[in-house]
C-alpha positions in Angstrom: 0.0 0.0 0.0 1.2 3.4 -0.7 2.5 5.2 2.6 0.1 8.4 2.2 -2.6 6.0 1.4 -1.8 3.9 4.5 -1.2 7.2 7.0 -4.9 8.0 5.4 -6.8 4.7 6.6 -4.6 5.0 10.2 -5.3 8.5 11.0 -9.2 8.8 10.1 -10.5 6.8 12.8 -8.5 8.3 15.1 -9.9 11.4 14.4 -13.6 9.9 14.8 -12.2 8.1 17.8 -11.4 11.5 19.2 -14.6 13.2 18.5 -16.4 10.1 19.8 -14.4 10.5 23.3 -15.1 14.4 23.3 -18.8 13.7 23.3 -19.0 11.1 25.5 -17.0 13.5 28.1 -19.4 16.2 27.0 -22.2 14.2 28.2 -20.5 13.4 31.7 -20.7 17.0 32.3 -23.8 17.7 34.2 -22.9 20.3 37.3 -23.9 23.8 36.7 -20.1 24.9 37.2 -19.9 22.9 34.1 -21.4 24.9 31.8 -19.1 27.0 30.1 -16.6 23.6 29.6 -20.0 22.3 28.2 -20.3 25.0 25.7 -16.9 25.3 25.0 -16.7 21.4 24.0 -19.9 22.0 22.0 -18.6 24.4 19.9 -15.4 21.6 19.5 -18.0 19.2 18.5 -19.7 21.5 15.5 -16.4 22.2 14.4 -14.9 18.5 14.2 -18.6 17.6 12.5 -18.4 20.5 9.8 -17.7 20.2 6.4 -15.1 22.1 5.9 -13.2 20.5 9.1 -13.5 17.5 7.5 -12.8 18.1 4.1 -9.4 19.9 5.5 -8.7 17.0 7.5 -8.6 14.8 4.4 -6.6 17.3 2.4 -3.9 17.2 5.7 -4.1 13.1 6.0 
């Protein structure tokens, strides 16, 4: 397999791996102090989930 090809299949799910363990976290946050990490995360989230994150993330990879 070519090596950019290979780093390609390796490094996508580890981005949805990450995005996966950022909401999961997000949801453990229930206290009231927690709301601006809550928002903070959720504005993570969209970002990760856009279009254009994603579409730059398999320009990089």
């Amino acid at each position: 397999m070519f090596p950019e090809v290979s780093k390609h299949f390796r490094q996508q799910p580890q981005a949805h791996r990450a995005l996966e363990l950022l909401e999961d976290y997000h949801a453990k946050l229930t206290r009231p102090q927690d709301k601006q990490l809550r928002l903070a995360i959720e504005r993570v989230i969209r970002i990760f989930k856009s279009r254009l994150f994603q579409a730059l993330l398999d320009w990089l990879i």
